[in-house]
C-alpha positions as CSV (number, residue, x, y, z in Angstrom):
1,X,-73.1,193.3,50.8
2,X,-70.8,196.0,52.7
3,X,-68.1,197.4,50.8
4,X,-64.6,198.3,52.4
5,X,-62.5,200.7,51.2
6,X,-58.9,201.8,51.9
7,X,-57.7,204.9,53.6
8,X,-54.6,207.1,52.2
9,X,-52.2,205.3,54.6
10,X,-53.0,201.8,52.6
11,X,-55.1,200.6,55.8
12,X,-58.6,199.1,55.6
13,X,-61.3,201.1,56.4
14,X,-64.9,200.2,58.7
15,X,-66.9,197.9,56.2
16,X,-69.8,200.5,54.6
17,X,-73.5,199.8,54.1
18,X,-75.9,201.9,52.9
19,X,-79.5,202.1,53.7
20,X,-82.9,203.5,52.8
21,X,-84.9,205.6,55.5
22,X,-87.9,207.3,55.8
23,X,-87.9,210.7,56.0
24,X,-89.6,211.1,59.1
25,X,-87.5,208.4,60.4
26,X,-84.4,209.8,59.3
27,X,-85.6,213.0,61.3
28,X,-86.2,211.2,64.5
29,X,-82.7,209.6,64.3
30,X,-81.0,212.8,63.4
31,X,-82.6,214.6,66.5
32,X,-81.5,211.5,68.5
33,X,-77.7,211.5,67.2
34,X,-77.9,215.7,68.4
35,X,-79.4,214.6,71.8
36,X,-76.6,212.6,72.0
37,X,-73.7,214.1,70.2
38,X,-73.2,212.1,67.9
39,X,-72.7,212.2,63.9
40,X,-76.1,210.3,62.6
41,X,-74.2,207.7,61.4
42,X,-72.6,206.7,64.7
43,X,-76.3,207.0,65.8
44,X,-77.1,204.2,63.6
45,X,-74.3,202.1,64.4
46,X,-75.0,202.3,67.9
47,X,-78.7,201.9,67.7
48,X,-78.2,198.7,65.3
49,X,-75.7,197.6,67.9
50,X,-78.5,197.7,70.9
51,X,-81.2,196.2,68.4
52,X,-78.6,192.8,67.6
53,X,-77.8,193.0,71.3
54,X,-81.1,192.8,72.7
55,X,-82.6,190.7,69.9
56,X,-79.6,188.0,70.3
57,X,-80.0,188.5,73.9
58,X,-83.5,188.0,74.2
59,X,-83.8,184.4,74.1
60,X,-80.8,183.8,76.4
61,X,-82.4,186.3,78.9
62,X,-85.7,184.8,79.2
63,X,-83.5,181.2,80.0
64,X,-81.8,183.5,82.7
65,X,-84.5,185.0,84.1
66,X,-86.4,181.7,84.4
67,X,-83.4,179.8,86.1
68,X,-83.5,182.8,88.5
69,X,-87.6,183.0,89.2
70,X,-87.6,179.2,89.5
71,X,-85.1,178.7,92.4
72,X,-86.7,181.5,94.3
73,X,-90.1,180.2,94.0
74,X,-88.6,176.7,94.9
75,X,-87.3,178.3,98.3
76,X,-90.2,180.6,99.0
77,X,-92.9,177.3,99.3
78,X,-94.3,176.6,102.7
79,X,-94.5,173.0,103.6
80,X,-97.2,171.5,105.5
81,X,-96.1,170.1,109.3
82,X,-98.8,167.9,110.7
83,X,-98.7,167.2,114.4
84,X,-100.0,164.3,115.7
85,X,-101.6,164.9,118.9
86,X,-101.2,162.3,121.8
């Protein structure tokens, strides 16, 4: 569960988690946060951000993507004329 603490003005502060890493994947993410210029923390925040993001997003974009192939195949079709000779 986060914890949230108070700042010296009285005013709440950015719920807090803490989590366990890797080394090596500590490493990666610090190099990414200096690539960026970020602190390692924001980093994270920004990289669990994307992860929620696409992983809520994922289902909903695959409905999207279908509603848009489908149409387009729909109007792409030939149809078939036949012409009755006389």
């Amino acid at each position: 569960m986060a914890t949230r603490q108070t700042s010296s003005s009285g005013r709440a502060k950015s719920p807090r988690i803490q989590v366990v890493l890797p080394e090596a994947l500590l490493e990666r993410l610090a190099v990414a946060a200096e690539q960026d210029s970020r602190t390692v923390s924001n980093m994270a925040k920004v990289l669990i951000q994307q992860g929620l993001d696409r992983l809520q997003g994922g289902v909903r974009h695959q409905l999207e993507r279908q509603q848009q192939v489908q149409p387009r195949l729909r109007q792409g079709r030939l149809r078939r004329i036949r012409l009755r000779g006389g």
